[in-house]
N, C-alpha and C positions, 0 to 999 in steps of 0.2 A: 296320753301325755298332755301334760297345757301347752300353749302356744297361743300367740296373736297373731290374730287371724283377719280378714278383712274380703268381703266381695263387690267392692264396685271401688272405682277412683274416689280419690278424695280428700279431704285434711283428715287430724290425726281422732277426729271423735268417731271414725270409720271402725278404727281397730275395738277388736276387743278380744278377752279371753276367752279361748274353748278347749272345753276337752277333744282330742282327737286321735285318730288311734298311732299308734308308734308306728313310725316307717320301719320297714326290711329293705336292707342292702339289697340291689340287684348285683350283677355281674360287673366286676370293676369298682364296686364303691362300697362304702365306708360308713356306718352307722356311727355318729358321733355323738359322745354325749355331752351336750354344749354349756363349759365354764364362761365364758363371753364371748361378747359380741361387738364391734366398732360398728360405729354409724358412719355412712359414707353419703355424700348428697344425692346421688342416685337412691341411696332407699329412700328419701325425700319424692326423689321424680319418681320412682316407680308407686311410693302410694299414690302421688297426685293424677298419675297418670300424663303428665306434663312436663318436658317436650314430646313431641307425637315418639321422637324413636324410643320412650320408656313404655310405650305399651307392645314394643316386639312379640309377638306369640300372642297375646290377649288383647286386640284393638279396643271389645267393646267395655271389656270386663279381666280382672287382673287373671293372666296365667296359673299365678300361684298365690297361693291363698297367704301362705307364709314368707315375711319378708328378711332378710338379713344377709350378708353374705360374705363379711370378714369373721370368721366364727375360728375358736381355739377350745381345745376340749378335750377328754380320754374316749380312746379307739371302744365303742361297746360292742361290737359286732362288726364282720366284714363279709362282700358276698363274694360268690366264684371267681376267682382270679387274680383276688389282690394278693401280693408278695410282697409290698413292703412294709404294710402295718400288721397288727394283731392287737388283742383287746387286752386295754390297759395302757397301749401306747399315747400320749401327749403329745398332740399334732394345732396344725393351724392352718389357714388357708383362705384364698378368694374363693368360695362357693357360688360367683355371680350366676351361673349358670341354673341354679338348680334353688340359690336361697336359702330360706329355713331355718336360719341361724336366732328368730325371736320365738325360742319352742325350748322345751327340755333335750330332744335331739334333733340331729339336722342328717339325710342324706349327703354325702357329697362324693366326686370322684376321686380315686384312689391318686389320679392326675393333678386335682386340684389342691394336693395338703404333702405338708413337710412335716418333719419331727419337730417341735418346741425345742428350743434352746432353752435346756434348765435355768439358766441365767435370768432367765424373763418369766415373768407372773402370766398367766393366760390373758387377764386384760392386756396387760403389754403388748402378749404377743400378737392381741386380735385387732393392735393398731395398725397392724405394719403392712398387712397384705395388696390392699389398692392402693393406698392413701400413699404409702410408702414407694410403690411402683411410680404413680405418677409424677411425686417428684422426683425421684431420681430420671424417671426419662428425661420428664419435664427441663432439667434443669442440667442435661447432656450437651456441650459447648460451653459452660460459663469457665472461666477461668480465670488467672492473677488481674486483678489490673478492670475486668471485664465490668461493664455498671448493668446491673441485671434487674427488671422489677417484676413482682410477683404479684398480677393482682388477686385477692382473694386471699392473700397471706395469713390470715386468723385462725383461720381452717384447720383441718385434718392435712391433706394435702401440704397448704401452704408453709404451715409451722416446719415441716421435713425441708421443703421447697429453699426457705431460710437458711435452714443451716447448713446443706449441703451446700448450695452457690456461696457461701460464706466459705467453707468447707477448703471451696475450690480456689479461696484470693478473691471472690468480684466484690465488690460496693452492689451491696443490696437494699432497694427499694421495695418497702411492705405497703400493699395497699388494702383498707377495709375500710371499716364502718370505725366510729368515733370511739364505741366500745372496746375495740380489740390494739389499739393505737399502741397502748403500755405494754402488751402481751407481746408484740410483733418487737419492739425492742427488748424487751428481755430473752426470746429467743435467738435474734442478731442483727434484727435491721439496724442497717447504720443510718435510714430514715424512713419513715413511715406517713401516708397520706391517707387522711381521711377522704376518701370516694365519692362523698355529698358535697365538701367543700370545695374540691379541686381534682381537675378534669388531666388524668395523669399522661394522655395522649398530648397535652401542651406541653409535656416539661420533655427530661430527658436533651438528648438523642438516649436510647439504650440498646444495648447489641444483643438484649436477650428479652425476652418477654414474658414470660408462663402466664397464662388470661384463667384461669379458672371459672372464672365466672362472664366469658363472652356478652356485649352486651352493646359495644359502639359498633361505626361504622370502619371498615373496612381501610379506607383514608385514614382515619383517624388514626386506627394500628400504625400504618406506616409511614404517616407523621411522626410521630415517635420512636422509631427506629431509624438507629443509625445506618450511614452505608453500608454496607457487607452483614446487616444484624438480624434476626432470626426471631419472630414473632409463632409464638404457640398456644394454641387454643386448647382447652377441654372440657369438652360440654357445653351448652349454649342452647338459644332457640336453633329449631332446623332451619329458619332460613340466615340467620346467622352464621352458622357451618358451612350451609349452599354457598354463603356469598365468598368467606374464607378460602373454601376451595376452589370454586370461581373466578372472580373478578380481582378476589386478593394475591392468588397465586400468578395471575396475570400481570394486576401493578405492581406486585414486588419485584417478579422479573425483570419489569420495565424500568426499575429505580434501584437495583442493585441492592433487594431487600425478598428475602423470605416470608412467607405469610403462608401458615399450614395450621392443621388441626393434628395435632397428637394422638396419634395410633396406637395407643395403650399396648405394650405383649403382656400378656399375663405369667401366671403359674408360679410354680417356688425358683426355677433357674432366677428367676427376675425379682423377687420376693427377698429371697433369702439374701443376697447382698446386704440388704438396709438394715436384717437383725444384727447378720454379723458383726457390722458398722454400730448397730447398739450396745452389743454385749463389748465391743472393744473398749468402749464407752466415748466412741466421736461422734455420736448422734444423741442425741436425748430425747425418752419418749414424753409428750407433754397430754397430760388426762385430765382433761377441762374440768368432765362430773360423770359420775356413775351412775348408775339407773336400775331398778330391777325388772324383772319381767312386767310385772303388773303397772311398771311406769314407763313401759314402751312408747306411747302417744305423747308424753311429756320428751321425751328425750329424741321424737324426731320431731318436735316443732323447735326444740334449743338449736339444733345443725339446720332445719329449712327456714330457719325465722332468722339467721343469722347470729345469732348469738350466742354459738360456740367458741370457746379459746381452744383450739388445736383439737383432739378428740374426745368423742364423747362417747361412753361405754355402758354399755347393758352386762350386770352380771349377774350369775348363778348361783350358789352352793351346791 
């Protein structure tokens, strides 16, 4: 089968295409044959190898050769023990575990994929599985009244991030790059800050935070936070997290402020909410640009270089 493939860290001139042989289901899992794929900034960090915890399992050199890991596709095969799919079924899923989703197929566990909502196109539905999780945990406490800012709002993430806190009543602040400024209002910010011009940790007080893209100090978080308000990180350098958990969960105690990093749950219990919320149509999926196999390397420097409007998608025939 093709597949981009890649063996050392690095930017996207790393990848390339190879023939390689078709995986077999083990016990538990699910031969997929992969209609698309969503980019998520960890496939970014795992090609770069960059923060230290994206090289988990492969310190010196990548674990898996194949990278991708919001994949939607038909059931080609299953091994010993699945009972909820068979070949033919239309599924979707966070595959983090195991990847493989920039191939013609993808292993994944019988654990990690739901059935497609007929309602949704396979791109659709290969937005929804991280990108989708995180903002909705992300963005768990905002409510009527509530002034929320989302930095990194441009994003995959962020664009969900938007319209749920919107979703819920809060006054939402979209934070990016100068590029995504229009994007972030047409999804719902009621303002939006360019991140080069102005330093969003001066403004505010805000009683919610999603940080997507961790990057100040610590202070600075909780500057910005109002009394009783709730500051959430996802992703970042390690010692950024360190200090988050650290010294930030310390001063916010001490100032009647929260400062935590977002413990992601995975799987379809937590997944599936956000199509539901699609297909009812209170959520909207927003597909920046589509990509093919052969334009993998292009389509993960658009989401690591910044300059994706909400997701970016690898499709198949």
């Amino acid at each position: 089968m093709r597949a981009v493939v890649y063996d050392r860290y690095g930017l996207p001139d790393e990848l390339r295409i190879e023939e390689i042989p078709e995986p077999v289901p083990g016990a538990g899992q699910v031969l997929v044959k992969v209609a698309a794929t969503s980019l998520n900034l960890s496939d970014w960090e795992t090609l770069r190898g960059s923060p230290l915890y994206s090289r988990i399992g492969g310190l010196r050199a990548p674990a898996r050769r194949v990278l991708g890991s919001d994949i939607a596709g038909r059931v080609e095969a299953v091994g010993p023990d699945v009972t909820a799919f068979r070949h033919g079924d239309e599924v979707y899923g966070d595959n983090l575990a195991l990847k493989g989703g920039f191939a013609e197929y993808a292993i994944a566990p019988e654990s990690a994929l739901a059935p497609k909502p007929a309602a949704l196109t396979f791109a659709e539905a290969s937005t929804i599985p991280q990108a989708g999780v995180i903002a909705l945990q992300g963005t768990d406490g905002a409510a009527a009244g509530a002034r929320v800012l989302i930095n990194g709002a441009g994003g995959g993430s962020g664009a969900w991030a938007i319209q749920l806190a919107k979703r819920a009543g809060a006054h939402v602040t979209g934070v990016d790059n100068a590029h995504k400024l229009d994007f972030m209002r047409s999804v719902g910010a009621d303002e939006v800050l360019d991140y080069r011009r102005e330093d969003f940790t001066r403004r505010g007080p805000y009683d919610l935070i999603l940080d997507l893209v961790a990057t100040k100090s610590v202070f600075a978080y909780r500057r910005a936070l109002a009394p009783g308000g709730r500051y959430r990180c996802v992703g970042g350098s390690v010692p950024t997290l360190l200090r988050v958990l650290t010294v930030g969960f310390v001063a916010g105690r001490l100032t009647r402020r929260r400062l935590g990093v977002l413990a992601v749950k995975e799987g379809p219990a937590h997944f599936t909410p956000v199509a539901d919320l699609c297909v009812a149509g209170d959520l909207r999926i927003h597909i920046g640009r589509t990509f093919g196999l052969d334009e993998v390397p292009e389509a993960l420097a658009e989401v690591g270089e910044g300059r994706a409007l909400g997701k970016v998608v690898v499709t198949q025939s």
